[in-house]
Backbone as a ProteinNet text record, in pm:
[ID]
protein_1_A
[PRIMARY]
XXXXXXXXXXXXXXXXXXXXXXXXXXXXXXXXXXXXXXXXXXXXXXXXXXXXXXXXXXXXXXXXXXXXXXX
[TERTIARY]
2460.7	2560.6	2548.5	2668.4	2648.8	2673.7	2634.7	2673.1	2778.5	2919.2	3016.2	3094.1	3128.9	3151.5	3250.3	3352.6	3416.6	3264.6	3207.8	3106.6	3001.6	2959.7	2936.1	2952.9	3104	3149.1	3173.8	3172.2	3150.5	3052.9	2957.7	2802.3	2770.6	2813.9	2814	2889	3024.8	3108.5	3004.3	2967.6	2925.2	2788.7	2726	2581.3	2638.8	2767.3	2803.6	2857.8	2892.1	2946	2848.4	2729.9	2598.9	2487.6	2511.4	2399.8	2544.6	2598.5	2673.6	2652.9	2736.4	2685.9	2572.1	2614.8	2496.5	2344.3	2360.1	2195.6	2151.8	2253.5	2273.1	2259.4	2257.2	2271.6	2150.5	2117.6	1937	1854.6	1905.4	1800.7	1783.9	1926.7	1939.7	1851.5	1852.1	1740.5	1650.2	1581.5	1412.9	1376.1	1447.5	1417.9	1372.2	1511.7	1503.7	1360	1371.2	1267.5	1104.7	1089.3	963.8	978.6	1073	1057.4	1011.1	1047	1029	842.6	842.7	677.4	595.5	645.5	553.7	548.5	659.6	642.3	554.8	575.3	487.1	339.7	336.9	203	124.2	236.7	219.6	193.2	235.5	266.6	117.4	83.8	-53.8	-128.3	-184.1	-285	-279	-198.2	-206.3	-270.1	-212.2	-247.6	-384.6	-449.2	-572.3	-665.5	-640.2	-737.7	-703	-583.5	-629.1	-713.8	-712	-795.4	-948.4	-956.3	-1118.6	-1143	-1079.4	-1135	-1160.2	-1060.6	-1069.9	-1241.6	-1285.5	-1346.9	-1493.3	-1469.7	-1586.1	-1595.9	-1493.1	-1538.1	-1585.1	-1534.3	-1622.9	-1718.8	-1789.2	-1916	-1990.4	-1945.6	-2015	-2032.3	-1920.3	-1929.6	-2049.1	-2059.5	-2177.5	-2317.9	-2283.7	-2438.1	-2466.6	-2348	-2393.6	-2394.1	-2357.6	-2363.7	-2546.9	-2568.2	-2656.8	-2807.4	-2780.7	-2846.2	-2859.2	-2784.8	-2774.6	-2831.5	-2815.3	-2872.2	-3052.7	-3084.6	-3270.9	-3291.9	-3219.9	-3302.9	-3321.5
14837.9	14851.7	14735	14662.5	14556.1	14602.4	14525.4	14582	14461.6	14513.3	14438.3	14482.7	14401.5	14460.3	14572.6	14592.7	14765.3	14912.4	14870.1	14970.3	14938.2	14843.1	14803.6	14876.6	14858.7	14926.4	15052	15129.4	15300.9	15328.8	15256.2	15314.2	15330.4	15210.3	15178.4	15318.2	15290.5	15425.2	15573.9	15611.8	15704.4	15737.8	15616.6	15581.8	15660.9	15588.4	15592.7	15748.5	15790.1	15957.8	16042.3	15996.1	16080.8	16068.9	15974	15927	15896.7	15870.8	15877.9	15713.2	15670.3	15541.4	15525.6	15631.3	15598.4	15601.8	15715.8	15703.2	15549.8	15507.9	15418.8	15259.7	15266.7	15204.3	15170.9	15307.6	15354.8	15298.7	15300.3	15231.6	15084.9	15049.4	14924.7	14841.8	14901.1	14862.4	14847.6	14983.8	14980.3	14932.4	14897.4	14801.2	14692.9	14618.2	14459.4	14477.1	14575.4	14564.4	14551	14638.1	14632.4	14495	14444.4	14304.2	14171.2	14222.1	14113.8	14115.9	14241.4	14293.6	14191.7	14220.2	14172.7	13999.7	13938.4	13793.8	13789.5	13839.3	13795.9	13827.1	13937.8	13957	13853	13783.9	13671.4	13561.2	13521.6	13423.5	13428.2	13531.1	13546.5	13531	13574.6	13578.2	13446.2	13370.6	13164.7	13140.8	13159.2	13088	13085.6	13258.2	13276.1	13173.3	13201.7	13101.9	12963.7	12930.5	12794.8	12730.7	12857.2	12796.7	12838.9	12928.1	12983.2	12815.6	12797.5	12658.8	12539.1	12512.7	12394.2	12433.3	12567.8	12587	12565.9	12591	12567.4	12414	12280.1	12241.8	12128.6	12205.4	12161.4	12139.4	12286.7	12312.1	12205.7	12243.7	12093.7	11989.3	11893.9	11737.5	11766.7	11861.6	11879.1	11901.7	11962.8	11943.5	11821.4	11761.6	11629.3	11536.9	11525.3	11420.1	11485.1	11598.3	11615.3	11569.7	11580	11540.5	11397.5	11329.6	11147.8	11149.9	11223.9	11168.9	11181.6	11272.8	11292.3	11207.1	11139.3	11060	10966.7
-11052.3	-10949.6	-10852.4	-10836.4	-10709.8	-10638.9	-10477.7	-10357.4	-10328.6	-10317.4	-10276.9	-10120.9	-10062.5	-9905	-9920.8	-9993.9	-9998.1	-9997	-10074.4	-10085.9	-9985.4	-9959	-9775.3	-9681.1	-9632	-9543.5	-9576.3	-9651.9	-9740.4	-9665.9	-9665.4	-9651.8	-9550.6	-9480.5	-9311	-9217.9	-9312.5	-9174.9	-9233.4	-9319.8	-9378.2	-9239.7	-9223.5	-9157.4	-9003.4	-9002.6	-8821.4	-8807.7	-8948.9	-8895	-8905.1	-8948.9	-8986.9	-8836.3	-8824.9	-8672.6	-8546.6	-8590.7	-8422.6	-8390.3	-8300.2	-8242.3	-8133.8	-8043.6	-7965.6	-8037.3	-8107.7	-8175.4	-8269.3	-8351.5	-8355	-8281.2	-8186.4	-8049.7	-8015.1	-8000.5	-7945	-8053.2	-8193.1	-8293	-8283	-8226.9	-8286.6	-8168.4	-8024.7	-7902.7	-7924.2	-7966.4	-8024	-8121.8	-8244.9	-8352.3	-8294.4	-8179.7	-8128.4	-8060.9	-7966.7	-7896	-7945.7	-8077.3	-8135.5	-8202.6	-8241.6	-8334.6	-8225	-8096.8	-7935.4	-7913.1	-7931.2	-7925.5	-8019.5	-8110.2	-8232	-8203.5	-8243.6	-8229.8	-8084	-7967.6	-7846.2	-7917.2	-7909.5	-7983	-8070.9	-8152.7	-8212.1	-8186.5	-8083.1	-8034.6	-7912.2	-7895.5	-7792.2	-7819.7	-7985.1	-8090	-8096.6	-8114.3	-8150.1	-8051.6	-7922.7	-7779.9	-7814.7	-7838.2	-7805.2	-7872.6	-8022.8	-8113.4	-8063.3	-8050.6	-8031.4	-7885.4	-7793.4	-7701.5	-7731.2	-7816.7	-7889	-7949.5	-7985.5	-8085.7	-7995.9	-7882.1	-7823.2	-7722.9	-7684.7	-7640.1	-7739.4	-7852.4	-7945.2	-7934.2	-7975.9	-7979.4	-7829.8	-7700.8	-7604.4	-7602.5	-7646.9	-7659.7	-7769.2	-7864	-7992.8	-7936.2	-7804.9	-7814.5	-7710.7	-7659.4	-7509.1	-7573	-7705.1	-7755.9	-7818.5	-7878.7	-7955.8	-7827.2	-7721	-7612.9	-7579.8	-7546.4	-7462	-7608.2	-7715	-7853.6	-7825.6	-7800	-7778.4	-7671.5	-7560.9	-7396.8	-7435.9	-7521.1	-7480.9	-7651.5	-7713.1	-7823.8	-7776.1
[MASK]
+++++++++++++++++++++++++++++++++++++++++++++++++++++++++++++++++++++++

């Protein structure tokens, strides 16, 4: 069976007389809204590691400098 837009829109008005629009509405908010969540979430998790790393390798050039200062 293909899905061609006549049977599309079948499915769709079928969706809107079964849930209503507003409920509809209300899904379509909290979907966006959890999908807004996630990428930030995402996007926080990067920040984090990449400042975990720049912080590691602070630490490394301070041991290899402080390694050169007492040879």
């Amino acid at each position: 069976m293909r899905l061609v837009l006549p049977n599309l829109l079948v499915v769709a008005a079928l969706i809107v007389l079964v849930f209503g629009t507003k409920k509809l509405r209300t899904l379509g908010g909290d979907l966006g809204s959890a999908i807004k969540g996630f990428k930030k979430a995402m996007n926080d998790d990067e920040t984090n590691c990449a400042e975990k790393r720049r912080k590691r390798l602070r630490q490394r050039s301070s041991l290899i400098k402080s390694k050169q200062g007492s040879v």
